[in-house]
KOLKEDO-152955 format. One record per residue (C-alpha): residue in one letter; x, y, z. Coordinates in nm, 2 decimals. Example, Ala and Ser with C-alpha at 12.3 -4.5 7.8 and 13.67 -1.06 7.14 Angstrom:
+------+--------+--------+--------+
: type :      X :      Y :      Z :
+------+--------+--------+--------+
:    A :   1.23 :  -0.45 :   0.78 :
:    S :   1.37 :  -0.11 :   0.71 :
+------+--------+--------+--------+
***
This chain:
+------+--------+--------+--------+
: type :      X :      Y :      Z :
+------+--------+--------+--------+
:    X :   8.96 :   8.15 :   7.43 :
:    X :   9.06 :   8.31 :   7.73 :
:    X :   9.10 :   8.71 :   7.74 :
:    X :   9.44 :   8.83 :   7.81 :
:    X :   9.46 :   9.10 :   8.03 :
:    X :   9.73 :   9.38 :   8.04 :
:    X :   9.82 :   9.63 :   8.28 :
:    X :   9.96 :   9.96 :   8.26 :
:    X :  10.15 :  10.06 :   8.54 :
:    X :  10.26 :   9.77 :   8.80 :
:    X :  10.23 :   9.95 :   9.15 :
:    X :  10.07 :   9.83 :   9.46 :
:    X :   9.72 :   9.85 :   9.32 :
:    X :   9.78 :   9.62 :   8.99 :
:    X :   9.98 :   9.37 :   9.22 :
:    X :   9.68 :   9.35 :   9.42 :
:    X :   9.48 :   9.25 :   9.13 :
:    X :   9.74 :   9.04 :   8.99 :
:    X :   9.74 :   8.83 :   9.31 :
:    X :   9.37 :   8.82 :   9.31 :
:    X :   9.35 :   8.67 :   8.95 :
:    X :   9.64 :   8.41 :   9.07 :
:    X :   9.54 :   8.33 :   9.34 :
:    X :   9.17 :   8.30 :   9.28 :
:    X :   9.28 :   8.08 :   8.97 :
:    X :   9.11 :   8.33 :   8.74 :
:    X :   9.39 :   8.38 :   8.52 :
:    X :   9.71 :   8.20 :   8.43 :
:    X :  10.04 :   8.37 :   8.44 :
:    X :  10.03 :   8.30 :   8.05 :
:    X :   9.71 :   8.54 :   8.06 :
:    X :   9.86 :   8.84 :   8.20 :
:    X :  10.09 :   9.13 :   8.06 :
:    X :  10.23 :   9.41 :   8.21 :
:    X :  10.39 :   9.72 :   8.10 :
:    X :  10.62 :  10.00 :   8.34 :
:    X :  10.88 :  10.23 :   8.36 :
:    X :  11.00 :  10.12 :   8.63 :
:    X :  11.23 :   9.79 :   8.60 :
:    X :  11.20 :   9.68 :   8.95 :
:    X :  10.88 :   9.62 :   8.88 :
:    X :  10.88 :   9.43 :   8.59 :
:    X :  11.12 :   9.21 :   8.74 :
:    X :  10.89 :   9.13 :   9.04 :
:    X :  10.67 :   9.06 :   8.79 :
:    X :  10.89 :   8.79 :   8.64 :
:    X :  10.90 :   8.63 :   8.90 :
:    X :  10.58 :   8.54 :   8.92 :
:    X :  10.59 :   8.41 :   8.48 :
:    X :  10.44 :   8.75 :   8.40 :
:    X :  10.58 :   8.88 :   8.07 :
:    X :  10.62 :   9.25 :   8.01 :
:    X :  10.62 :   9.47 :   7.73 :
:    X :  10.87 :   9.77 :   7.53 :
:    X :  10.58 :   9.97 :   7.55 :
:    X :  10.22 :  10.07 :   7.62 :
:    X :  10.12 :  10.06 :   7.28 :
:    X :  10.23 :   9.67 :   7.22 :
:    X :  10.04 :   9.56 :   7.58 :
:    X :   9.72 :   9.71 :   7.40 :
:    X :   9.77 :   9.56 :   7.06 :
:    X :   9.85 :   9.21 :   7.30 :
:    X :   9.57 :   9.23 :   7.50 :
:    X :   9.23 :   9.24 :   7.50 :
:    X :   9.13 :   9.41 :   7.86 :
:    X :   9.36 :   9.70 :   7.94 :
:    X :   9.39 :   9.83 :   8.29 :
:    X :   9.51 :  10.17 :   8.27 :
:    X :   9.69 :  10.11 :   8.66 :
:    X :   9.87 :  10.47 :   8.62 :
:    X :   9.81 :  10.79 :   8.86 :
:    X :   9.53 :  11.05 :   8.76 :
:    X :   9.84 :  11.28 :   8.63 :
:    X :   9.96 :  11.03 :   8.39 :
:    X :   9.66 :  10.91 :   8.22 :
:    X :   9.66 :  11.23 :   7.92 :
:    X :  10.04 :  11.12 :   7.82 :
:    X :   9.93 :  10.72 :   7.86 :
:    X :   9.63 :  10.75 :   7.68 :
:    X :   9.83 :  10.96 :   7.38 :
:    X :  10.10 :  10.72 :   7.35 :
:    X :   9.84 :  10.44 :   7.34 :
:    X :   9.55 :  10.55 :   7.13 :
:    X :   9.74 :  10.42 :   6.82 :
:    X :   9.65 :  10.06 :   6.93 :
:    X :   9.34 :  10.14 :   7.07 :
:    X :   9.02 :   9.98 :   6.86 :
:    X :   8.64 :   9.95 :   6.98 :
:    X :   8.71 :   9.53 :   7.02 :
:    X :   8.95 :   9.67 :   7.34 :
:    X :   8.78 :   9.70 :   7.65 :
:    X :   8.96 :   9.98 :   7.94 :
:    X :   8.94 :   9.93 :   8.29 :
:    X :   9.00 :  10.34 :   8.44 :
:    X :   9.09 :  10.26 :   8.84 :
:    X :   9.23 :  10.64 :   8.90 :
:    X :   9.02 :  10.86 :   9.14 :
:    X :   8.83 :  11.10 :   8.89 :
:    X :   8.88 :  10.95 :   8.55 :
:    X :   8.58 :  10.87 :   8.43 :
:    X :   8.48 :  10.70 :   8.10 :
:    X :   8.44 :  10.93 :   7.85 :
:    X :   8.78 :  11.11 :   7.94 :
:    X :   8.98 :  10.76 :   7.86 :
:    X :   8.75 :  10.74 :   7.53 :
:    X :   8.80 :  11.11 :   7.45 :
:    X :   9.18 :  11.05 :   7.51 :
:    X :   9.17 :  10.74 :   7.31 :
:    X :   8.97 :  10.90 :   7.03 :
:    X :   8.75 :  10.62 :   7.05 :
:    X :   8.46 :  10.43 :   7.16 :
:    X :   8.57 :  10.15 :   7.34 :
:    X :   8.38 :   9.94 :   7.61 :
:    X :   8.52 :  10.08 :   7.96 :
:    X :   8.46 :  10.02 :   8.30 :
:    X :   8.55 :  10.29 :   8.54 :
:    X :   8.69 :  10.14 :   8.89 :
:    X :   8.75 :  10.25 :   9.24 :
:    X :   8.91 :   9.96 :   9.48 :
:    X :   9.09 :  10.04 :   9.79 :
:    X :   9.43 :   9.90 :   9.92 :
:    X :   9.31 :   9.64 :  10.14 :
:    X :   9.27 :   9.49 :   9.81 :
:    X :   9.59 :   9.41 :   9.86 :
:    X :   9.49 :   9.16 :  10.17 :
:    X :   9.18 :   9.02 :   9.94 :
:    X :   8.94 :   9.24 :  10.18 :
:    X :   8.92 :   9.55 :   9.92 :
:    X :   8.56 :   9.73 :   9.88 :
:    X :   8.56 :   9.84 :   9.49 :
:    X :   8.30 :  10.06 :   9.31 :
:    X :   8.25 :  10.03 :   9.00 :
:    X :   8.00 :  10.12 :   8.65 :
:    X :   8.00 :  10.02 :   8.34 :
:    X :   7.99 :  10.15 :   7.97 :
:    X :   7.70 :  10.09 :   7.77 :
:    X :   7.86 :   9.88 :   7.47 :
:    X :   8.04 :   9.63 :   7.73 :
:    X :   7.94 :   9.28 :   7.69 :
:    X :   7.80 :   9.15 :   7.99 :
:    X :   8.03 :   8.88 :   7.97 :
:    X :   8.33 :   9.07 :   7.94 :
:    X :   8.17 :   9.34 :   8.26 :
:    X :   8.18 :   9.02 :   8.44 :
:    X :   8.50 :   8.95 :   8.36 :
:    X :   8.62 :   9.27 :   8.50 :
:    X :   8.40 :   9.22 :   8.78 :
:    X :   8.53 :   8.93 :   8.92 :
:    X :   8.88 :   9.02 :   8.90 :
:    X :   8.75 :   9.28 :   9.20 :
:    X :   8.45 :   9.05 :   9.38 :
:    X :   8.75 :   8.77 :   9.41 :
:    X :   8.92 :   9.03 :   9.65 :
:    X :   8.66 :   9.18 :   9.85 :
:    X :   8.32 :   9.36 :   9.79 :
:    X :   8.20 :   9.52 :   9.51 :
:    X :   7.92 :   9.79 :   9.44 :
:    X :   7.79 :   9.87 :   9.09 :
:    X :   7.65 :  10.23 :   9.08 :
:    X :   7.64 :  10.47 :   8.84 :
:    X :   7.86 :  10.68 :   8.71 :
:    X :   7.72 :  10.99 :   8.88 :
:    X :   7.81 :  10.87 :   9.17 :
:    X :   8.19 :  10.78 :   9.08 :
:    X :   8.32 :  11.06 :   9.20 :
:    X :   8.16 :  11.07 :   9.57 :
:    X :   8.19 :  10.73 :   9.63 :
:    X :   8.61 :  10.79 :   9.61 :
:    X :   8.55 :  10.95 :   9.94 :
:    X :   8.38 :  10.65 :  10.07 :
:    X :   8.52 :  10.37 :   9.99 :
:    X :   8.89 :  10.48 :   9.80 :
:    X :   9.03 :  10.71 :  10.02 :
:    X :   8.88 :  10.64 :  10.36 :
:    X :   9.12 :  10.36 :  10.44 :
:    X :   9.33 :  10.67 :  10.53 :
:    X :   9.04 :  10.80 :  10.78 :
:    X :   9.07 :  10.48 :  10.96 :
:    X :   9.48 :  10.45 :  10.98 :
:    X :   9.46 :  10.83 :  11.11 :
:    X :   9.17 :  10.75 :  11.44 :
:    X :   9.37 :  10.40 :  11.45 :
:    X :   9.69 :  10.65 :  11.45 :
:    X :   9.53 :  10.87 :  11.69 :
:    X :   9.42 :  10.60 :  11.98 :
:    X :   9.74 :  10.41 :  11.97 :
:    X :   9.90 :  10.77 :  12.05 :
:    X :   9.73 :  10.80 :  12.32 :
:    X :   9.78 :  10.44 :  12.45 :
:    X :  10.12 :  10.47 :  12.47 :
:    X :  10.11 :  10.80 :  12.64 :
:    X :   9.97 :  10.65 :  12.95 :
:    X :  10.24 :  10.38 :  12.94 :
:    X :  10.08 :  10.11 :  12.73 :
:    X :  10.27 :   9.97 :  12.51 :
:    X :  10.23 :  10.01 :  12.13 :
:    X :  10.24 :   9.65 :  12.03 :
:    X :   9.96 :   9.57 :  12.25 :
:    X :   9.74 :   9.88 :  12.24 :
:    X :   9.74 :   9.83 :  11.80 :
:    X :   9.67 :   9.46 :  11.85 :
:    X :   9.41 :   9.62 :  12.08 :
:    X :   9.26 :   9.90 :  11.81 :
:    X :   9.29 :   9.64 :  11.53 :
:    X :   9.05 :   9.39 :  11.70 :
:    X :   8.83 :   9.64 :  11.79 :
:    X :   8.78 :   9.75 :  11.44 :
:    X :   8.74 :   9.42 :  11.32 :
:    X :   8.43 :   9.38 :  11.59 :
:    X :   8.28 :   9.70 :  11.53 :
:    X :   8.30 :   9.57 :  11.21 :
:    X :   8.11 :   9.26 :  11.20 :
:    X :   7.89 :   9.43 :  11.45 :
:    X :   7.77 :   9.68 :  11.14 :
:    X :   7.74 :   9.42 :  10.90 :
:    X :   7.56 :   9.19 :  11.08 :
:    X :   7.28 :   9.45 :  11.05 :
:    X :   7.07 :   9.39 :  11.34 :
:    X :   7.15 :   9.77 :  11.49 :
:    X :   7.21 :  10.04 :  11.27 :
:    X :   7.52 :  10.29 :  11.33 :
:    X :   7.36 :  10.53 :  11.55 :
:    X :   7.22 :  10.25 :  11.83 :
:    X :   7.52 :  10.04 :  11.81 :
:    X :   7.68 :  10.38 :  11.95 :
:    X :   7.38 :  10.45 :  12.21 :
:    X :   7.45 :  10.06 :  12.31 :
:    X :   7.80 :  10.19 :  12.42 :
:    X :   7.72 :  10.53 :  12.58 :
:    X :   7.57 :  10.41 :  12.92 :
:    X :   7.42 :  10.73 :  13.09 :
:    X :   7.69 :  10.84 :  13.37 :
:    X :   7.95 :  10.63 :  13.15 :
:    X :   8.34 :  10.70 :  13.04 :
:    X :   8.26 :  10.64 :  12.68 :
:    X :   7.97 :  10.93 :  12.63 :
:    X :   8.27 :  11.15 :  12.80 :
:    X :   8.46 :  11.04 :  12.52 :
:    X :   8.12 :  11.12 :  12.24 :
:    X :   8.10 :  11.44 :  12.45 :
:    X :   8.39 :  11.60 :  12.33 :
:    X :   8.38 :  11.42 :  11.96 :
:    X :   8.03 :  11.62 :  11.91 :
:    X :   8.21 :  11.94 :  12.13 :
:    X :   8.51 :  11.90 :  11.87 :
:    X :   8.23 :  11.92 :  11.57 :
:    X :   8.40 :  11.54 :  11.46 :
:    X :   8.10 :  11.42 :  11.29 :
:    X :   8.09 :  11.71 :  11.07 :
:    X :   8.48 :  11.76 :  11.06 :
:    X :   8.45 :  11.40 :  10.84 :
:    X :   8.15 :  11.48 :  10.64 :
:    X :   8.37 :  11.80 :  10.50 :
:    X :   8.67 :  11.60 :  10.46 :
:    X :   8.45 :  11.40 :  10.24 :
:    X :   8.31 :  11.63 :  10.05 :
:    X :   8.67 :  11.78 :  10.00 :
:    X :   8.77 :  11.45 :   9.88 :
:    X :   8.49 :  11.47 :   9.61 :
:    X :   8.56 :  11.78 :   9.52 :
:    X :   8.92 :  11.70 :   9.42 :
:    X :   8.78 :  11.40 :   9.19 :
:    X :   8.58 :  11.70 :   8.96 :
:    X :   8.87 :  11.86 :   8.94 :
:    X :   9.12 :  11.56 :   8.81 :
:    X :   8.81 :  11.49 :   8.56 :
:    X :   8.88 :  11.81 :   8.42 :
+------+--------+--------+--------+
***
């Protein structure tokens, strides 16, 4: 019998997912509830033969993997309105920077099979990179279950949970890193007269190289930037003043700052 899954909340990040189990022909419309607030939501939802639920308590009692789609700040009123439903045959699917596994069992008040997630919103375009560890009582059929909903999409890493909170900073928030240098060179195109269409389709492409260039792993990171920087060159001007500017370890701090907020939503 095929496992219904239900979210809780029906943002950006559990449309992603919802496409991806659609779309990949993982699940059926008939195999998917949702439950919001927000009736815009629902409503795009129907559209696409997803029923919804009154409340968060029914989705849980309805389903039998609960993805608790909600932001950091909401998960201690979620979890108190659905703990009533809650039993150890449940399994909960945490995908909110710093909420780790215990804290949705200690706010369930039970000890149900979890897996804690971090994707990213390229999810959205099927090309997410998602983290993710699992409970010790999951199945490892039902693990894979959750873990296909995210490999359909993108790339996944199984780590543990240790390492939850740090790898936010790699993989969950640093989409952001790349808008901002994308931001940042587009500025600068268009303040020599390019235009902005061209210079993003420019950036964009560039990224997508450099890219495949990593991944193909014949160089690592630090000679694919020596292959660049010819001696005498314009682009070790440009690494010049990066390293003069203290970039490399302006990032490494971000990070870390990053990490540190994800203790302190844990708390």
């Amino acid at each position: 019998m095929s496992k219904k899954i239900g979210f809780i909340g029906a943002g950006n990040m559990a449309t992603a997912i919802i496409g991806g189990l659609l779309g990949n022909k993982l699940k059926s419309a008939e195999d998917i509830l949702v439950f919001d607030l927000d009736e815009a939501k629902l409503s795009d939802m129907a559209e696409k033969g997803i029923a919804s639920t009154a409340t968060g308590s029914e989705l849980v009692k309805r389903s039998d993997i609960i993805v608790l789609a909600v932001k950091p700040q909401n998960y201690d009123e979620v979890l108190s309105e659905i703990k009533i439903a809650a039993d150890e045959n449940k399994i909960f699917v945490t995908i909110a920077a710093g909420i780790s596994i215990e804290y949705v069992r200690k706010g369930l008040e039970k000890n149900c099979p979890a897996v804690r997630v971090m994707p990213n919103t390229p999810l959205l375009l099927g090309k997410g990179a998602t983290a993710m560890c699992r409970s010790e009582n999951i199945k490892d059929e039902d693990f894979d279950e959750v873990y296909n909903m995210f490999a359909l999409s993108g790339e996944v890493a199984i780590l543990p949970e240790e390492q939850m909170n740090a790898v936010i900073a790699v993989n969950g928030s640093s989409p952001a890193y790349v808008y901002l240098f994308a931001k940042s060179m587009v500025d600068y195109a268009v303040s020599v007269g390019i235009d902005r269409d061209t210079a993003l389709r420019l950036v964009c492409k560039t990224f997508e190289g450099s890219a495949e260039m990593l991944r193909s792993g014949n160089a690592a990171p630090e000679e694919l930037i020596q292959r660049v920087c010819s001696k005498g060159g314009t682009t070790i001007e440009a690494m010049n003043v990066l390293n003069e500017r203290n970039v490399p370890q302006a990032i490494i701090d971000a990070m870390a700052a990053c990490t540190r907020r994800a203790g302190e939503l844990s708390k």
